[in-house]
C-alpha positions as YAML, in Angstrom:
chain: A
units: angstrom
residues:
- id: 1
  name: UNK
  ca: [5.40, 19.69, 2.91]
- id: 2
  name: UNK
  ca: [5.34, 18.31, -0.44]
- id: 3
  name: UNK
  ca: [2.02, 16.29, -1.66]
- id: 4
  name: UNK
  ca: [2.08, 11.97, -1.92]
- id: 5
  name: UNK
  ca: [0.93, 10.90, -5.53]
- id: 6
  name: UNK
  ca: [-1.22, 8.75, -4.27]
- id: 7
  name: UNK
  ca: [-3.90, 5.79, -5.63]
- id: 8
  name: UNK
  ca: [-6.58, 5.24, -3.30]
- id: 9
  name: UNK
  ca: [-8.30, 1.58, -4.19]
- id: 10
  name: UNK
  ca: [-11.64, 0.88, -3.15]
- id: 11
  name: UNK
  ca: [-13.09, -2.42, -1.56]
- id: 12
  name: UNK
  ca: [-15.15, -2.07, -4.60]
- id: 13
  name: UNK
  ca: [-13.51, -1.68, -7.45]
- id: 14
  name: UNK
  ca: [-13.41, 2.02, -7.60]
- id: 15
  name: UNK
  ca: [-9.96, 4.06, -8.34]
- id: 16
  name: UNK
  ca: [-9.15, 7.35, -7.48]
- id: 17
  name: UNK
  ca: [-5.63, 8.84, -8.42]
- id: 18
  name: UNK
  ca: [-4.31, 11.94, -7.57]
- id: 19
  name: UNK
  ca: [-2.47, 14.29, -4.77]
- id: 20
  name: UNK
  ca: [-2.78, 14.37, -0.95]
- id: 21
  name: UNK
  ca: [-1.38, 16.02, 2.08]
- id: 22
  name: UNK
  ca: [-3.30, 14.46, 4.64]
- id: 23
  name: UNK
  ca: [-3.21, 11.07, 4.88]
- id: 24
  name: UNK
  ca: [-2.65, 9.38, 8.22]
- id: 25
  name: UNK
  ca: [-3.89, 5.99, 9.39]
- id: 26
  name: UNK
  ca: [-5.13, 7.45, 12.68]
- id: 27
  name: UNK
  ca: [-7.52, 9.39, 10.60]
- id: 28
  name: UNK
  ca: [-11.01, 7.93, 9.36]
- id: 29
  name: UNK
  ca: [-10.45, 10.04, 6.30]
- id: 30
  name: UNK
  ca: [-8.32, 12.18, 3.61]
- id: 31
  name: UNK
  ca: [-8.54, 13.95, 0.53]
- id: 32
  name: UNK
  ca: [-7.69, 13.72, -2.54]
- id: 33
  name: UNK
  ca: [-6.81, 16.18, -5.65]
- id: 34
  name: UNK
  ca: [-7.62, 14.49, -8.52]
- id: 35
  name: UNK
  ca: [-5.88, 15.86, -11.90]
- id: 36
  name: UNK
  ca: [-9.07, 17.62, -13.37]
- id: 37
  name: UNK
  ca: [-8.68, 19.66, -9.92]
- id: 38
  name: UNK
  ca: [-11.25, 18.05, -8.39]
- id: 39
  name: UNK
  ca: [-10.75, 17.32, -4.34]
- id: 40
  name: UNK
  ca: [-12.64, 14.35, -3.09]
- id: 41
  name: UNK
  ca: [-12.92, 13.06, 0.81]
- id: 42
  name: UNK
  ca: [-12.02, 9.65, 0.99]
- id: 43
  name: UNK
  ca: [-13.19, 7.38, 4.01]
- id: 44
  name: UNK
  ca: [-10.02, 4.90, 4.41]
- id: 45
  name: UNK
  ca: [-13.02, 2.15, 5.84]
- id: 46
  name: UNK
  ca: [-14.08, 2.06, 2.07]
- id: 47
  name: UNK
  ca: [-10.53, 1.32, 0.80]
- id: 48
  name: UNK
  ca: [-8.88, -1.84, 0.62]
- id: 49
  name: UNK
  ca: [-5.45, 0.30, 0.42]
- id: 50
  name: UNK
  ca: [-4.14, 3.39, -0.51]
- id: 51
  name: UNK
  ca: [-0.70, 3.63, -2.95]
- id: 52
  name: UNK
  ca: [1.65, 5.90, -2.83]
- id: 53
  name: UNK
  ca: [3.17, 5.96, -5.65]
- id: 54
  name: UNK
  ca: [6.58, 7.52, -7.98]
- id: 55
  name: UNK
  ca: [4.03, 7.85, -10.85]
- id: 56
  name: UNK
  ca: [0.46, 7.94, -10.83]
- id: 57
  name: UNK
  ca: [0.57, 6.43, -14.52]
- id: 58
  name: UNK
  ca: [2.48, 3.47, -13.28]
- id: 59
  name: UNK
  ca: [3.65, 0.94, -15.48]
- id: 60
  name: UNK
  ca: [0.76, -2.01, -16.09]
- id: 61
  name: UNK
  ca: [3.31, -4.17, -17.88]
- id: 62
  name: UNK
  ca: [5.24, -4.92, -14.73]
- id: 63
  name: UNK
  ca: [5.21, -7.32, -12.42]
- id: 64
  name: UNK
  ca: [6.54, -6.58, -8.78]
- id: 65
  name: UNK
  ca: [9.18, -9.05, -7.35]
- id: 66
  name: UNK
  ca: [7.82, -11.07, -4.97]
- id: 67
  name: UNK
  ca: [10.88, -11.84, -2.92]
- id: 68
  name: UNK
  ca: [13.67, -9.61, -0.86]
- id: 69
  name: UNK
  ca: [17.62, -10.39, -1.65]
- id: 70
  name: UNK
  ca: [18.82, -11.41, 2.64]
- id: 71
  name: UNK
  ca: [21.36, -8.80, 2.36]
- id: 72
  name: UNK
  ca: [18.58, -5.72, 1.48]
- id: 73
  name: UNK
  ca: [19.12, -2.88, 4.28]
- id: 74
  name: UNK
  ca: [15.70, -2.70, 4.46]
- id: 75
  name: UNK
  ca: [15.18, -5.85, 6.06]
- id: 76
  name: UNK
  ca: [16.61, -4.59, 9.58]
- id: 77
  name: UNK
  ca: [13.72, -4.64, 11.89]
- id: 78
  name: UNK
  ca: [10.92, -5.41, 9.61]
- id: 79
  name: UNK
  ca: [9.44, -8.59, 8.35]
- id: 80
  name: UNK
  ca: [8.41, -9.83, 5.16]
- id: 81
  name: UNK
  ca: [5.25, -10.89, 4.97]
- id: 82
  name: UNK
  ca: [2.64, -12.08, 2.16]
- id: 83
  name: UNK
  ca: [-0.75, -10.25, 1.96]
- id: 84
  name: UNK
  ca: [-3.69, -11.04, 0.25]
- id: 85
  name: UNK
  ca: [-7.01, -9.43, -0.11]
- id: 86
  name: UNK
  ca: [-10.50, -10.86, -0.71]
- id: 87
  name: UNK
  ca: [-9.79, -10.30, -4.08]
- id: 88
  name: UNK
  ca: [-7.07, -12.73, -4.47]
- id: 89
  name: UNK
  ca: [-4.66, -9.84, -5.16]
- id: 90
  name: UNK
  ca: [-1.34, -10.79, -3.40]
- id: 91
  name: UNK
  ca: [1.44, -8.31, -2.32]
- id: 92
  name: UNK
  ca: [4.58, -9.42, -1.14]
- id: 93
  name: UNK
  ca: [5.94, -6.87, 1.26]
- id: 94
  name: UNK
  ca: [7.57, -5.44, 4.47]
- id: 95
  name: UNK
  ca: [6.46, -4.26, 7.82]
- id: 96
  name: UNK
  ca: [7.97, -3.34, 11.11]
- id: 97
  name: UNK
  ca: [5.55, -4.96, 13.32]
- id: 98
  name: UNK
  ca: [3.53, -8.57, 12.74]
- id: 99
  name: UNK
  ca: [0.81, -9.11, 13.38]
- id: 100
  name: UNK
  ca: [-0.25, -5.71, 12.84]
- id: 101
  name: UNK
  ca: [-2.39, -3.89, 15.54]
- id: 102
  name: UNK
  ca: [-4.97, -1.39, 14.02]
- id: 103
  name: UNK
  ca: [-6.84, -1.72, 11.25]
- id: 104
  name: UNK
  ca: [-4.50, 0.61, 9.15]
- id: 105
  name: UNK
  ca: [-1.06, -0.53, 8.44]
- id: 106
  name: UNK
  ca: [2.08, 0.43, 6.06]
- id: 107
  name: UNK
  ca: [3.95, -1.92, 4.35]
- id: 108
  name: UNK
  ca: [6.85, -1.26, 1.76]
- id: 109
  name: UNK
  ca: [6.81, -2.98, -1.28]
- id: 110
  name: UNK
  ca: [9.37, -6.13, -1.93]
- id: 111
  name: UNK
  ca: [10.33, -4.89, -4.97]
- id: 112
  name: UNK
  ca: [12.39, -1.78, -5.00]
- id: 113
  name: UNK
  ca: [11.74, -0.59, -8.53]
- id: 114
  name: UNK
  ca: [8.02, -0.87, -7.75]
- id: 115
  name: UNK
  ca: [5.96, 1.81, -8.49]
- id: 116
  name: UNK
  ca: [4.91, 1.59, -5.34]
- id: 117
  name: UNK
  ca: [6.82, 3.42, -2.45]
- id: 118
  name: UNK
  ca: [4.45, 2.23, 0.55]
- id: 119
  name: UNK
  ca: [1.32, 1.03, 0.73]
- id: 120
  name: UNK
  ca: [-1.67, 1.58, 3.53]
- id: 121
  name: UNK
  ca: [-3.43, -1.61, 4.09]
- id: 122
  name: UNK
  ca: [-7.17, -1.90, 5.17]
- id: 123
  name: UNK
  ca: [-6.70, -5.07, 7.38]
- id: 124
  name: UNK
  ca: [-10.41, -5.51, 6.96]
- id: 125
  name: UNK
  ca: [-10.22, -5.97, 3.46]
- id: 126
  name: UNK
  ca: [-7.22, -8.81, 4.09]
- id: 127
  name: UNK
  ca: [-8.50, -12.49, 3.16]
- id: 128
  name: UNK
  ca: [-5.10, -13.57, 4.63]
- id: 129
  name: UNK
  ca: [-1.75, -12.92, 5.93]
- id: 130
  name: UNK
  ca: [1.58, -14.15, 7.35]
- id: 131
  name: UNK
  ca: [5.16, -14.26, 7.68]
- id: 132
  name: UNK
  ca: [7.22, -15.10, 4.79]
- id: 133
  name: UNK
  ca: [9.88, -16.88, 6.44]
- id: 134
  name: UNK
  ca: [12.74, -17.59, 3.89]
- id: 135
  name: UNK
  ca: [13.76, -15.41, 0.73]
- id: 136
  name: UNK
  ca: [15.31, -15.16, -2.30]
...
């Protein structure tokens, strides 16, 4: 099984970057191997979501499409919806079920060159959220 680069964001403001094997929304935690080696437990009730990511260095000069071309494959079954957090950060993604049940829930970035290849959203760190109902 090969390890998720993954960026784990707290409610807080705290970041922790690293590796992890174990992540699983049915789980109240996971760990983390930072790249000084250190592993750290990670309570996913403290996060407001958890990146995984194609580079933990990422790329702060881009900006993530907010909007899905109608003939993207990855459109089949999912919806694209508009998420944003108490923080006022907004992400613009896709998931296969809406409203989402539990309190963890994936969604795939809009953008496909994002840095970011899913995402695990806290829904208790969501200000707001709803269907995005026409695209680019």
């Amino acid at each position: 099984m090969a390890a998720n680069a993954i960026v784990a964001r707290f409610a807080d403001g705290r970041i922790v970057k690293g590796m992890s094997l174990d992540v699983a929304p049915e789980r109240p935690t996971c760990h983390v191997r930072t790249s000084g080696g250190e592993m750290i437990e990670i309570a996913l009730r403290e996060l407001k979501a958890l990146f995984f990511v194609k580079s933990l260095d990422g790329d702060s000069q881009k900006s993530d499409a907010q909007v899905v071309d109608a003939g993207d494959p990855r459109l089949r079954g999912a919806k694209l919806i508009e998420v944003v957090f108490h923080d006022q950060e907004r992400i613009v993604g896709m998931v296969m079920r809406f409203p989402p049940l539990k309190t963890y829930f994936f969604l795939v970035p809009a953008d496909p060159t994002s840095n970011n290849l899913r995402i695990l959203v806290n829904k208790d760190q969501v200000k707001e959220m709803g269907v995005i109902t026409s695209s680019a």
